[in-house]
N, C-alpha and C positions, 0 to 999 in steps of 0.2 A: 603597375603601381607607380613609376616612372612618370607616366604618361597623365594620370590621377595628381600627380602632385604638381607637374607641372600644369594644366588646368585649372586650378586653385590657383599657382601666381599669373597666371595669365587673365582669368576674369578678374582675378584685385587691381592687375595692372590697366586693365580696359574699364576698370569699374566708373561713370562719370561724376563729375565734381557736383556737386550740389549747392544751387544758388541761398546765399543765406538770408534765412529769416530776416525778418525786420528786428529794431533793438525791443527790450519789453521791458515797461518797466511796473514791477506789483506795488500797487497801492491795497491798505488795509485797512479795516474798519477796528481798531484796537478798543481796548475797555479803557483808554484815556479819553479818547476820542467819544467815547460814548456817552462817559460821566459829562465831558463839557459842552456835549449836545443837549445835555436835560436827558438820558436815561432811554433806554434799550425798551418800545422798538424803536428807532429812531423817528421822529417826523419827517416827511418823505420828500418835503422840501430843502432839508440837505442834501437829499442825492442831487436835487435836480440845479440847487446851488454849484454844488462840485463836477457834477456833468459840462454843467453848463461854460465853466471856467477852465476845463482841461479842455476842452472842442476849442472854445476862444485862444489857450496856450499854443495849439496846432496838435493836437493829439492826431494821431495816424487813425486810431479806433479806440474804442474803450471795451473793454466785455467787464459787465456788471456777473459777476459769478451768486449774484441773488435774486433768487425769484418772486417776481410781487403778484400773484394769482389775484389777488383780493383788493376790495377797498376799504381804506383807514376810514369809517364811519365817523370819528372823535374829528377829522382834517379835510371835511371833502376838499375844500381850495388848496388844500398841498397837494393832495391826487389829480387837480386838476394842471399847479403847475409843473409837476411831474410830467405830465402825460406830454405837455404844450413843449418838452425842451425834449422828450423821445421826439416827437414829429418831424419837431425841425432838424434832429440832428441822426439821419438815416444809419451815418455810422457809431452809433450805440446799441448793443447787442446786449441781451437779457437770457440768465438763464430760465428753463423752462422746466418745471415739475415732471412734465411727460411730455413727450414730443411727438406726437400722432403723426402719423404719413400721410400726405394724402390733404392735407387741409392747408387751406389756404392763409387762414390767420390765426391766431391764439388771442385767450382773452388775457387781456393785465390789467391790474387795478380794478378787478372787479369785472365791469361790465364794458368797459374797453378794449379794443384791439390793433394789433400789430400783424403787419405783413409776418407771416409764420419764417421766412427767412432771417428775421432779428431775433432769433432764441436760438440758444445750443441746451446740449443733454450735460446732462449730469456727470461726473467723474468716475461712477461706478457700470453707465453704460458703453465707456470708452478703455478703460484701465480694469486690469486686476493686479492686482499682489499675490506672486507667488514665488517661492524659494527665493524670498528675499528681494525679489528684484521687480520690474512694473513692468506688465507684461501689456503692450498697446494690441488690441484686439480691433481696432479698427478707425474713427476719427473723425467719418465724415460730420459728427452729430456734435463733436465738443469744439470748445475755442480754438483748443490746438490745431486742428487742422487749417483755420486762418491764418497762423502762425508757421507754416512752414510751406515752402514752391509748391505751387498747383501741381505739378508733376509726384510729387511724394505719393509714393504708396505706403501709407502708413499698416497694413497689415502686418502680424507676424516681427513686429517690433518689440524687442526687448532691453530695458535700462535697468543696471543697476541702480539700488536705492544710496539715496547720497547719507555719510555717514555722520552729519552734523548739520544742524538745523539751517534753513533757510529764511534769513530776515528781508522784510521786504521794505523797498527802495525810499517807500513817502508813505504818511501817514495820512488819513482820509481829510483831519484838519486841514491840511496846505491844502488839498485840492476845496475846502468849502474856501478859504482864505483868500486861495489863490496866490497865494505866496510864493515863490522860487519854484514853478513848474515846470522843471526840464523835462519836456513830453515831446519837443515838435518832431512833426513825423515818425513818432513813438507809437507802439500797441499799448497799451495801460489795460492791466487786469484788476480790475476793481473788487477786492471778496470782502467775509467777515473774520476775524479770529477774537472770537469774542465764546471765551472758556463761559461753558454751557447750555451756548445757542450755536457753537459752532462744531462740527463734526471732525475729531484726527485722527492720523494715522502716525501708529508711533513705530517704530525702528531704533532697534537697542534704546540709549537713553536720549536720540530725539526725537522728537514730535513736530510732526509738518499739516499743515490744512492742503488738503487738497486740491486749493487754487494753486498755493507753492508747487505744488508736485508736478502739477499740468507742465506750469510757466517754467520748471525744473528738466520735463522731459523736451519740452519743446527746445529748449537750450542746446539739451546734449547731442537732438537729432541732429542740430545746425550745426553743429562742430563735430557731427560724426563720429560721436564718442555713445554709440550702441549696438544692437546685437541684433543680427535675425537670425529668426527662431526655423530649424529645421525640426520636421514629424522624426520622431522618437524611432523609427523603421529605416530612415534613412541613414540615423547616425548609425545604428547599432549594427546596420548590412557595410557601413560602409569599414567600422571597426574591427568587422569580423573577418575582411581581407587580412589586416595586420596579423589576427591570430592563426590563419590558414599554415603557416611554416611548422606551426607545432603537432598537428595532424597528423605527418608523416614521422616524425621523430618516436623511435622504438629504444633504442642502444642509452646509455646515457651521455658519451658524447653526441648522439646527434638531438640529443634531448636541448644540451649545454647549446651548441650553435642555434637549433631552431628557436628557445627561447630568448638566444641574443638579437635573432633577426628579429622575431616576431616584435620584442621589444624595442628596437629600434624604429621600426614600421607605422608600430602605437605612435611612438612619441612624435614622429614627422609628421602623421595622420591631425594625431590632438593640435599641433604646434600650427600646421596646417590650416584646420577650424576656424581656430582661436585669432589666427592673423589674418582669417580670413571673415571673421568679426559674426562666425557662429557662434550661439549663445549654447553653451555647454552646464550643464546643470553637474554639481561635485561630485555624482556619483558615477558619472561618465568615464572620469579619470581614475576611478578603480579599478576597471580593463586591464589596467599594467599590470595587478597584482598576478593576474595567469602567468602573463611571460617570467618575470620575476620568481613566483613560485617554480615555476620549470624549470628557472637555470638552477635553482639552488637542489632540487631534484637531480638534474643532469650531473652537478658537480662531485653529489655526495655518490652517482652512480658510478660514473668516469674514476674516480677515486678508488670505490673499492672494486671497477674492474682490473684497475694497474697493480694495486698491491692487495694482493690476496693475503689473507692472515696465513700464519704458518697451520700447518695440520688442514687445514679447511681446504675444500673443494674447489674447482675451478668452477667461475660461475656459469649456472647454464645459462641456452636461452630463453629471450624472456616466454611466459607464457600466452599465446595467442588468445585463449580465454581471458586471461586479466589484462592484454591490454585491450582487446572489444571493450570490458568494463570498463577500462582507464578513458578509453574513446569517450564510451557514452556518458560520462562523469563529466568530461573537459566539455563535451555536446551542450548538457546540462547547464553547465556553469558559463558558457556563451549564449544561451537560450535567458538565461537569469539577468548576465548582464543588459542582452536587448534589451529587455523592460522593463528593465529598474526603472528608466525615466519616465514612462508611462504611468508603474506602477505607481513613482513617488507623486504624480501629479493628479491619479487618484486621488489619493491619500490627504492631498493637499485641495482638493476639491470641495466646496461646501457642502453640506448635508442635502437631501434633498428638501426643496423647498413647502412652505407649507401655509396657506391664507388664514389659519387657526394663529389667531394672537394670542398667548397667553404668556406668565409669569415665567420667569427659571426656576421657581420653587414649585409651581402649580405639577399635580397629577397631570394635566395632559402631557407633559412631558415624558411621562413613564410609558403611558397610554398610546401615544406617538410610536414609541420604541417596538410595542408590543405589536402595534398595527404596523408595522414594517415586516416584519416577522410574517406576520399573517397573510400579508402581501404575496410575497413570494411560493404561498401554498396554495393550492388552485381548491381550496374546499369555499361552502358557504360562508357567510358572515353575517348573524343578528347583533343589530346595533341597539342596545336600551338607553333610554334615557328621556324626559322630560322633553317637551316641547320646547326649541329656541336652544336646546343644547351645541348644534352643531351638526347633528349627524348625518344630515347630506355633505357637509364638506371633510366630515372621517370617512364617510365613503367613496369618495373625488381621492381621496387622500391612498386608500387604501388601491385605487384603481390606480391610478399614477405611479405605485413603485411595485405595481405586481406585470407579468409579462404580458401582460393583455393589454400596457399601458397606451401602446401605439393605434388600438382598437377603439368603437366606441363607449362612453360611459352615457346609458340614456337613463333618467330619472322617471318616476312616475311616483303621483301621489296615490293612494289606493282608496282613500276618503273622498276624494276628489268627484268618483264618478260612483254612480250606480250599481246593480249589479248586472243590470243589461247591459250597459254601456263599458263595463270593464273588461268585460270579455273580449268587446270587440275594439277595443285601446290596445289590450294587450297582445291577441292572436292574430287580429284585424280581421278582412271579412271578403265575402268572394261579391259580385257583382250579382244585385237582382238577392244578395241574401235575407233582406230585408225592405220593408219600405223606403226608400228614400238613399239606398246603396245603389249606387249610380255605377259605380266601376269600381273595381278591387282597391281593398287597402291591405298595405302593410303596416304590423301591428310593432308593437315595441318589440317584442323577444325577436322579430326579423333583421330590428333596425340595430338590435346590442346584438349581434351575432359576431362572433368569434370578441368581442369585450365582454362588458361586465351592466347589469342590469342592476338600479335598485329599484327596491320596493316601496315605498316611504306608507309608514300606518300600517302594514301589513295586517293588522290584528282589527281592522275595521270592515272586512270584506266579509262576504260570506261564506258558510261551509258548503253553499254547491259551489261556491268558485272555486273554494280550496281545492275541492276533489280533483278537479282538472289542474289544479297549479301543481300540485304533486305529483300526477302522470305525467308533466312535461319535466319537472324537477329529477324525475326519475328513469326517466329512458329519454328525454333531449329532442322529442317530437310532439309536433300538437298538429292538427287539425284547425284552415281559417272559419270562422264562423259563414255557416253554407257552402263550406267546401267539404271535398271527399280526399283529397290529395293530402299525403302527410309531409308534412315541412320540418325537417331535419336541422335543427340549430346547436349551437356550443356557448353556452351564456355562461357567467358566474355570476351571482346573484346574491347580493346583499341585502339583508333587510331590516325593517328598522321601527320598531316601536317605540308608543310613551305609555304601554298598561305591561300589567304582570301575566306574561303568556301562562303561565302556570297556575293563575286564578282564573282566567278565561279560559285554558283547557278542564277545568274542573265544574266551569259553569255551564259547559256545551255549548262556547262561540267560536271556540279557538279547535281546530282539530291536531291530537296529540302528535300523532305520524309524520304532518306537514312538518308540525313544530323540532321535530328530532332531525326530520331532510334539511332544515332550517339553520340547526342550531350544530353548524360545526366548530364554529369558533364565535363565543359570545363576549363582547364587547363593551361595559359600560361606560359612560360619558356622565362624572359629573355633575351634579347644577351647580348655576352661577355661585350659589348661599356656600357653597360647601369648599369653593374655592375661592375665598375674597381675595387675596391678590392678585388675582386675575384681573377683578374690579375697574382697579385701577389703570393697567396694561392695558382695555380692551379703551373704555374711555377717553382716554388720550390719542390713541389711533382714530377712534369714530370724531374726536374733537378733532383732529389734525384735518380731516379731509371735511370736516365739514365748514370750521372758520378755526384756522389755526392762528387768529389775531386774540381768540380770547383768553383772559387770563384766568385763572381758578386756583385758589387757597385749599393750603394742606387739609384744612378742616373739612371743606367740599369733598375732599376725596374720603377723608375718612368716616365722611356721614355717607358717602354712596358704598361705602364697602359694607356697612352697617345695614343697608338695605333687603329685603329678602330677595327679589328680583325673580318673583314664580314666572314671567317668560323669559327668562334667562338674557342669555345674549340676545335676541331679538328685542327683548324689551328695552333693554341698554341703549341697545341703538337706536329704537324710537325714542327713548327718554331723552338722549342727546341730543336727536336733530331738533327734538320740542322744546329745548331748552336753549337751542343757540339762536332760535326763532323768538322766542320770547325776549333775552337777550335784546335782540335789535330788536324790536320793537319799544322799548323800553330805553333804546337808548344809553347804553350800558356795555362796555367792555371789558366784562367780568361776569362769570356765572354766581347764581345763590339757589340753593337750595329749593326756593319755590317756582324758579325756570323750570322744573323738569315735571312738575305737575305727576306727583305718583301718590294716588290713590294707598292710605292707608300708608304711610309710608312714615320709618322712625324718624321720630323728632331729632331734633339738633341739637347739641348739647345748648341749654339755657343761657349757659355761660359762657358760651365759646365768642360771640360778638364782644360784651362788654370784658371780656379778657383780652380780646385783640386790638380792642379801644387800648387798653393802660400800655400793651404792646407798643401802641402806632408811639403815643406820646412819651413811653420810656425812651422809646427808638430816638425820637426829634430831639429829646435832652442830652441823648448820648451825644448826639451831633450838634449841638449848641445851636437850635436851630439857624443853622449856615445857609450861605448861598442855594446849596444842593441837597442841605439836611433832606427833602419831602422824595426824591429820587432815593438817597443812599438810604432810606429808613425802608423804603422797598422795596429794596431790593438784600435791605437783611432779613425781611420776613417774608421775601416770595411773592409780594402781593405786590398792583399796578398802582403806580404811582396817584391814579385817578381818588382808588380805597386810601390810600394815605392821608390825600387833601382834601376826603369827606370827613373822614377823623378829626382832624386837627380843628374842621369847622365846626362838628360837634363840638369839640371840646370851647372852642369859644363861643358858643350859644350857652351852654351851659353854666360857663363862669360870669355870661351876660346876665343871667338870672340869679346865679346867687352873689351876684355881687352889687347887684344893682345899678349894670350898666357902666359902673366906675371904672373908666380906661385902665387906671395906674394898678388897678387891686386886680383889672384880667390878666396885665403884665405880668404879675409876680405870681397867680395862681398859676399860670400856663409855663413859666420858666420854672419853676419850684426849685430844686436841687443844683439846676444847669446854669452854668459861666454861659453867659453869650457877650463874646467879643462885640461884636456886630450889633448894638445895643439897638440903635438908630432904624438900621434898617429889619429888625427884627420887632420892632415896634409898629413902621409902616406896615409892615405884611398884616399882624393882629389887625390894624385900622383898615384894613382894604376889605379882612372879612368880616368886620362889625358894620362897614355900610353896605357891603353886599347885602349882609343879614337883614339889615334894617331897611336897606329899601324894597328888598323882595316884600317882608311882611308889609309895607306900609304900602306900597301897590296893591297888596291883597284887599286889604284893608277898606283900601278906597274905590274897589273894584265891591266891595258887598261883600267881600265872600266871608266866610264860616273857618272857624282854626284849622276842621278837620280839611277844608279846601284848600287853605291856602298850603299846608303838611305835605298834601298828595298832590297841587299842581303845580308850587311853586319848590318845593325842598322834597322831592320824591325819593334823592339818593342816601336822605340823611339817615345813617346810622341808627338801627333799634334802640341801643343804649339813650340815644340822646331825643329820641323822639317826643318823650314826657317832658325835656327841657325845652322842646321846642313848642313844643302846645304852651307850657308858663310862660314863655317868652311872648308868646302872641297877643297872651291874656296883658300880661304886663303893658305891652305896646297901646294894647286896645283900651287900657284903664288912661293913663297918659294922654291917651287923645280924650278923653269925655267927659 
């Protein structure tokens, strides 16, 4: 033990000093900084502004902690000086959405590229949170590890979470400014914390972004203020020497001394650890309670062996029976403490994962539950449900946390093939069995051997196929097509329809027997219709990876919830990517209702445009239309500042018309209610879009075209509500000329 302890100060004492980081200093992109950029997403010309002036300040490095995958369609020329100030400036690093192995560049901005060595990973494929504290899992993929001696083995790192918020050094304005930038030969982590678009992590009553936490751990490595993490076996073998003295202890004083050793032994062991900058989880330190309970055992024994009550018996000795028991108790209760830290780290483990997007209120949640359950029972599984439900990935789902997980999961469509050709998909076939069988195949049920096999359609096949599916369902050997040799396999076997097997066994397509080998655990899944908040959930996911630049109003959402959506989720997902296609082509950073092109599909509410109209311009009187009113008005209703300044320009075509053109009478119909300070410069803005207006149409004009032309190729984004105003407006224009 001796020997043990002196070990411990002897590797602290040999342990080598660690060269320190560079200084870092966090720059943030805040919602001040955002408002006086003109509004979130930002124009991408400010990054390349503020890049550009912290490299010129002497910046050591910059990591931009945000990922640009795409291009800003509304700004090609800011994508392009964007791209022109990465080139020239090799030490600027970008995070990456994923980070493939293996490839040599990634695309940014769209259809540009970057040596794959300027991007790091994300904060979730580097760090976790657990029992309070930030547990570094590895490094080589995030900024940090730029951040600390090439020597650092970042593995098996563990940091306390700090217990009060983390404010960062400059604000993203200095760096566009260029103002007081104490960078030189500085790291500069560039992030967003911008409540709503930015992701936290909270800790009692603070809350940190995940750039903070990076920049936060990387600190603490440098000043050697953390913890590595020993396997829960190590600590627990190594604690259970301390508890070894209480083993032999029978008598009650020798109960008293071995608990005072054993607890002593603890406490040098723990102290030991601890300064020896082991990351000890609080339940580690419940271990004392053994010694501790055994001295106060020993004391009450010691006690009443000195003074025996008057009249009472001298005490015997103890009973060799009860203390075996007492053994295998104290056994028990050091067996409990080993893995408690295991266990708690179970415990603290995330659910198993799952590719099914849906709601917190949605039934697949329950359905989930159930299919876990199911998992773990080695019987069949029929999946029901509609086309586009899902149910190959409830059965990926269900294969995944059943013990066959490590095995494989092979899929087959049953509609897919014939009924010659399924035979030999599924059994496979011997060589020379057929015309054109050149050499043996192995069939599905050989390739799912010892996994899990589904079916998909099952109810499409025929009843001589069945007959044979059920011989092999029922005794786990089949015969290859043109073989003689029987092939012994171990499948489980899911299967999965979209018809009523119990109307198909009643009409003679379905045979009943199959159906009951089949139907051990039956499953339903849903449709889309029947769980609308899903709708919405799945939508934003399919929007995120397919242009997560677009914007979409509450109203869009609640007309696709309204939808009936008979291919479920498959159709969702076609209906989005057809909509974000649409989208650009149109020219348009926002979706509408008619991007998604769905057949038969409920109308919009009538009133929902010309209500969002009185909206936009309630919004702009709220704000006396100010410098920033057309941002801050959209970002109280959700919607992209673009839908904001098509409003507003409805709204003055419209009061062009009934007012007869008269500047003074559009003033005052467009301000109604609202004080505008800014009298002057709220008057130029009206004048800037009455000759926009007027020269678009008097271009048209004189190009020949038609009202309905010049509507659709000159004014395409103008608002329903004002459309009729803008057809009068043309006519008006067009009388005036002739």
């Amino acid at each position: 033990m001796y020997s043990l302890l002196l070990m411990l100060l002897l590797t602290m004492a040999l342990a080598p000093a660690e060269t320190r980081a560079p200084s870092v200093v966090h720059m943030t992109i805040g919602p001040a900084d955002v408002e006086a950029l003109g509004g979130w997403p930002l124009d991408r010309k400010w990054y390349a502004v503020a890049l550009q002036n912290l490299m010129e300040a002497g910046a050591r490095r910059v990591f931009v902690d945000i990922a640009f995958p795409h291009a800003d369609l509304a700004h090609p020329e800011s994508d392009a000086f964007f791209y022109d100030v990465l080139r020239r400036h090799p030490d600027v690093y970008l995070l990456a959405d994923r980070l493939p192995s293996g490839k040599d560049s990634l695309v940014v901005l769209g259809m540009r590229r970057l040596p794959a060595s300027r991007f790091f990973a994300s904060f979730d494929t580097t760090f976790a949170i657990r029992q309070e504290a930030l547990w570094m899992r590895g490094g080589a993929a995030s900024f940090v590890r730029w951040l600390l001696p090439p020597a650092f083995e970042a593995d098996d790192i563990v940091i306390t979470l700090p217990g009060a918020s983390l404010p960062a050094e400059a604000a993203f304005l200095a760096g566009v400014h260029g103002d007081g930038l104490a960078v030189r030969d500085r790291d500069v982590i560039l992030s967003l914390d911008y409540p709503g678009v930015t992701s936290y992590v909270v800790h009692g009553a603070a809350t940190f972004t995940t750039a903070a936490l990076q920049r936060y751990a990387a600190v603490r490595i440098r000043e050697r203020d953390y913890y590595t993490r020993w396997e829960a076996w190590k600590v627990g073998a190594l604690l259970l020497l301390g508890l070894l003295p209480l083993l032999g202890a029978r008598r009650g004083q020798a109960v008293r001394w071995a608990g005072a050793v054993s607890l002593g032994l603890l406490l040098a062991l723990l102290g030991g650890l601890t300064w020896q900058g082991v990351y000890l989880a609080p339940a580690w330190f419940g271990v004392v309670a053994v010694p501790l309970g055994a001295l106060g055992v020993g004391f009450v024994k010691a006690s009443r062996w000195r003074r025996p009550s008057v009249g009472a018996s001298l005490p015997q000795p103890p009973d060799p029976a009860s203390n075996a028991e007492a053994v295998r108790a104290l056994q028990y209760k050091l067996r409990f403490y080993e893995n408690l830290e295991r266990q708690a780290a179970e415990q603290a483990a995330p659910p198993g994962e799952t590719r099914m997007v849906f709601h917190a209120a949605s039934p697949l949640g329950a359905l989930l539950r159930k299919a876990r359950q199911v998992a773990a029972a080695d019987v069949p599984v029929l999946l029901v449900g509609e086309s586009g439900t899902g149910k190959e990935m409830l059965a990926q789902f269900i294969h995944e946390h059943s013990p066959r997980a490590e095995q494989p999961f092979v899929a087959v469509n049953c509609a897919a093939f014939n009924e010659n050709l399924i035979e030999t998909e599924l059994f496979g076939h011997e060589a020379g069995a057929f015309t054109g069988a050149t050499q043996r195949k192995v069939g599905r049920f050989e390739r799912a051997d010892g996994g899990t096999l589904f079916l998909d359609e099952i109810a499409e096949t025929k009843p001589t196929f069945q007959v044979r599916l059920l011989r092999v369902l029922q005794e786990g050997v089949f015969e290859r097509v043109g073989g003689t040799v029987p092939v012994r396999v171990s499948v489980r076997i899911i299967a999965a329809t979209n018809q009523q097997l119990v109307a198909a066994i009643r009409e003679g397509r379905f045979r009943e027997d199959l159906y009951y080998r089949l139907n051990g655990m039956t499953l339903t899944l849903p449709p889309l219709r029947e769980r609308p908040d899903d709708v919405a959930v799945l939508f934003r996911a399919f929007l995120a990876d397919a242009d997560a630049t677009l914007r979409v109003s509450p109203a869009l959402i609640d007309w696709l919830g309204a939808q009936p959506w008979p291919g479920n989720v498959r159709e969702l997902k076609a209906a989005t990517d057809r909509a974000v296609i649409n989208a650009a082509v149109k020219g348009r950073s926002f979706l509408l209702p008619d991007d998604f092109e769905l057949p038969g599909a409920a109308p919009a509410a009538p009133d929902d445009a010309a209500s969002q109209a009185v909206q936009v311009l309630d919004a702009l009187r709220r704000h006396q239309f100010a410098h920033r009113s057309i941002s801050q008005a959209a970002e109280d209703l959700s919607l992209h500042r673009v839908t904001v300044t098509e409003y507003l320009r409805g709204w003055v075509i419209q009061h062009m018309v009934r007012h007869d053109l008269d500047r003074s009478a559009i003033y005052e119909a467009l301000r109604g209610y609202a004080e505008v300070p800014e009298r002057a410069r709220f008057e130029r803005r009206v004048n800037r879009y009455i000759k926009t207006i007027r020269t678009r149409v008097e271009q048209g004009l004189d190009a020949g075209e038609t009202a309905a032309e010049i509507r659709m190729g000159r004014f395409k984004n103008t608002p329903a509500p004002f459309r009729d105003d803008l057809t009068a407006l043309i006519r008006k224009l067009r009388t005036r000329r002739g």
